[in-house]
C-alpha positions in Angstrom: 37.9 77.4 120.1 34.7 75.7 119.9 34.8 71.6 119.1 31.7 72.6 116.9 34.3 74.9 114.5 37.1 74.5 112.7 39.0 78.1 112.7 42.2 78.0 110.1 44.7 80.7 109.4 46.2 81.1 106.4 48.5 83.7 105.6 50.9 84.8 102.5 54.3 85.7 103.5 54.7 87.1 100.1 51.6 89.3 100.3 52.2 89.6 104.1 48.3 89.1 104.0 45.9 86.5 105.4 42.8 85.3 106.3 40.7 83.0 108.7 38.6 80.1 107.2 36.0 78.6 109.9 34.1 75.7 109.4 30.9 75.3 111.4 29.0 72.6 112.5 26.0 73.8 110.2 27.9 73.8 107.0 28.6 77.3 106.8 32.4 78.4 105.4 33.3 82.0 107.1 36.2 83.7 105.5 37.4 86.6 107.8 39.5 88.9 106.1 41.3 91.6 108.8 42.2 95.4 107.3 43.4 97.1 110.6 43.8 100.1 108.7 40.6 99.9 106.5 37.6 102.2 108.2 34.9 100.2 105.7 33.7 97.0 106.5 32.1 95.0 103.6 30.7 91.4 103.9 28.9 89.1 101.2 26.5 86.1 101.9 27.1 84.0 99.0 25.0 80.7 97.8 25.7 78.1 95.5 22.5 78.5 93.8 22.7 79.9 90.2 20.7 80.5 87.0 21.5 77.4 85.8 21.0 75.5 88.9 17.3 74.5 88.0 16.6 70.7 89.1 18.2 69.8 92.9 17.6 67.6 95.5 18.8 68.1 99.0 19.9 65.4 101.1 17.1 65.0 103.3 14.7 64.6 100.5 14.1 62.2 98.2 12.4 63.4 95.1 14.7 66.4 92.8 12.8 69.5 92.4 12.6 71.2 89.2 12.2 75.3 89.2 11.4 77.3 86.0 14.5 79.5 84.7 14.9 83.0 86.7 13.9 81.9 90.1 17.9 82.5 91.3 17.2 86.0 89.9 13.7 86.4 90.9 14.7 85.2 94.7 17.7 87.4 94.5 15.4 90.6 94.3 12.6 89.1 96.4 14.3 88.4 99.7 15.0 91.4 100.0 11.6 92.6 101.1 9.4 91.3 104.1 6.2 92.3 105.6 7.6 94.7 107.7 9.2 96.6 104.7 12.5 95.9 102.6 16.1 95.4 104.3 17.5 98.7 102.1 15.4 100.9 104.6 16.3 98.9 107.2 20.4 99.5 105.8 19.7 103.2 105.2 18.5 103.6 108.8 21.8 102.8 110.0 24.2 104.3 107.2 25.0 101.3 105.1 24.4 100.2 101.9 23.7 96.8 100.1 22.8 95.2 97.0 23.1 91.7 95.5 24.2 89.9 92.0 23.1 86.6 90.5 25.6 84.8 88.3 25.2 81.1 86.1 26.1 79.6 89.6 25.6 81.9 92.4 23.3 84.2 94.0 25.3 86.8 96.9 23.5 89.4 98.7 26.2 92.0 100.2 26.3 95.2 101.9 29.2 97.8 103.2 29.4 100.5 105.9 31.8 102.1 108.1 29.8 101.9 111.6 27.5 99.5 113.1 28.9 96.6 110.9 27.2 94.5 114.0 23.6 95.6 113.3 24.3 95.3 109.8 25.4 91.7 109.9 22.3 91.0 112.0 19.7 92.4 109.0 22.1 90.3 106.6 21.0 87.0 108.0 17.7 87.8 108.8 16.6 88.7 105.1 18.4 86.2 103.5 16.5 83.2 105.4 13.2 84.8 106.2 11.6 84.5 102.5 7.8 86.5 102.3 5.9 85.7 99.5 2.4 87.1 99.0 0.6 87.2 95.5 0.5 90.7 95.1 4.6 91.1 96.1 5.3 88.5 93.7 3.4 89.9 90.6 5.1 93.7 91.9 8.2 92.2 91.7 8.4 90.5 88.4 7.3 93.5 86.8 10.4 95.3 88.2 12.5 92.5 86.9 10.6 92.8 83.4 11.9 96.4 82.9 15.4 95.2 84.3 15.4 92.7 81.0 14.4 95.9 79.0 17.2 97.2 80.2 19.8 94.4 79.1 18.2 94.3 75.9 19.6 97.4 74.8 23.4 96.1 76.0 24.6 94.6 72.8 27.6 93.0 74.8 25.2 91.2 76.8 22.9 89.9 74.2 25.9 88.9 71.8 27.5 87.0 74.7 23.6 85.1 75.3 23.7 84.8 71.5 26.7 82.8 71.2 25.6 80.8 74.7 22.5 79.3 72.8 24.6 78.8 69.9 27.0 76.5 71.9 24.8 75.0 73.9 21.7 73.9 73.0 20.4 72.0 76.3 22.3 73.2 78.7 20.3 76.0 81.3 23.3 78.3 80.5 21.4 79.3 77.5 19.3 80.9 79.1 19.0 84.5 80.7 19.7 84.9 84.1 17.3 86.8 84.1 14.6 84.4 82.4 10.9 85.0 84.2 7.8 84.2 82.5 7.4 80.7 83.8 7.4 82.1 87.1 4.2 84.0 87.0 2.5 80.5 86.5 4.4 78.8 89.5 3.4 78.0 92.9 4.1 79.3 96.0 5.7 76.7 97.3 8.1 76.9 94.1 9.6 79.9 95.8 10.1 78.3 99.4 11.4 75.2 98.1 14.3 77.0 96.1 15.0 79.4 98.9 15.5 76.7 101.5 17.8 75.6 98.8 19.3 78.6 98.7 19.9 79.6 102.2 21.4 75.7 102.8 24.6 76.2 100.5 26.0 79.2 101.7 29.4 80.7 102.0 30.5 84.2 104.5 32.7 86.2 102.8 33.7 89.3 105.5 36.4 91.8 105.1 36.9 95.1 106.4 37.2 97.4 103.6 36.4 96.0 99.8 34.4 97.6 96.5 31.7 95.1 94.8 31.9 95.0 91.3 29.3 93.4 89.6 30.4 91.1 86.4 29.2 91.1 82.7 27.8 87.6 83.7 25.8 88.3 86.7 22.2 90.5 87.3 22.3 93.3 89.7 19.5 94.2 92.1 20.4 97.8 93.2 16.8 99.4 93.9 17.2 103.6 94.1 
């Protein structure tokens, strides 16, 4: 084992399960999850960045930065796409599949398949930390998330639960829609790199072989058809 990891089994007797947990030397958590008998393999990139997450500072900085509401959401759907095309082609081409969820306080881009989980892995990591941001792909893409809010707003589960957020709490950024965007059309460029380095610095590798996403009430979905 590398002295730059930290690889830990841990197992249930009672399940007769387990899984690994490595620590690199980046930062990163990797949970491997083992299903001999699975033919699927499914693995998520998660974040720790969120829709409420809206003022952060990393450690090698000394000033916080403050983002407008939606830019989890928005960065969810926008990375995504680069100047070469968008990662779903790039997942169809080798017969996989992915999609991505944003939640109050995390933003996971996954994808499944049952051959060339290698390749697949590969496209994973490249999307996820190599943002492209032109003018024109940023106004495309906030009018795709403006019908997606259409959308929700004819979910009465969904606005009664943001209904009773804003009722509860009247400061706090879970208030808001995940899916909150307007302010974004007046931000900078450099609004979006700074939250996606933010992003791709707090991340966690979730990796099993066989496993079926299910997206929660409280999260936004980006499956593009």
């Amino acid at each position: 084992m590398s002295a730059e990891m930290k690889n830990t089994l841990v197992e249930s007797k009672l399940l007769r399960d387990g899984y690994r947990c490595v620590k690199h030397a980046s930062g990163l958590t990797v949970f491997i999850y083992p299903k001999a008998e699975m033919r699927s393999t499914y693995a998520v990139f998660g974040t720790r960045y969120g829709s409420i997450d809206k003022v952060f500072k990393r450690s090698d900085e000394d000033k916080a930065e403050t983002t407008p509401a939606g830019i989890a959401h928005f960065l969810e759907h926008k990375l995504f796409e680069s100047e070469d095309g968008d990662a779903f082609g790039r997942y169809a081409e080798i017969g996989a599949s992915a999609n991505a969820y944003t939640s109050f306080e995390t933003t996971r881009y996954l994808f499944s398949c049952t051959e060339n989980a290698e390749q697949a892995l590969e496209i994973l990591l490249d999307f996820v930390q190599s943002p492209y941001f032109t003018k024109q792909t940023v106004e495309k893409e906030l009018g795709i998330i403006g019908q997606e809010i259409k959308m929700y707003d004819d979910d009465p589960q969904w606005r009664m639960m943001f209904s009773l957020l804003r009722a509860m709490y009247h400061a706090h950024p879970i208030k808001d829609d995940i899916a909150r965007w307007r302010a974004l059309r007046k931000s900078p460029r450099s609004t979006f790199t700074a939250a996606t380095t933010r992003s791709i610095t707090s991340t966690t590798w979730h990796c099993a072989s066989a496993a079926t996403a299910r997206r929660r009430k409280s999260s936004r979905c980006a499956t593009k058809c």
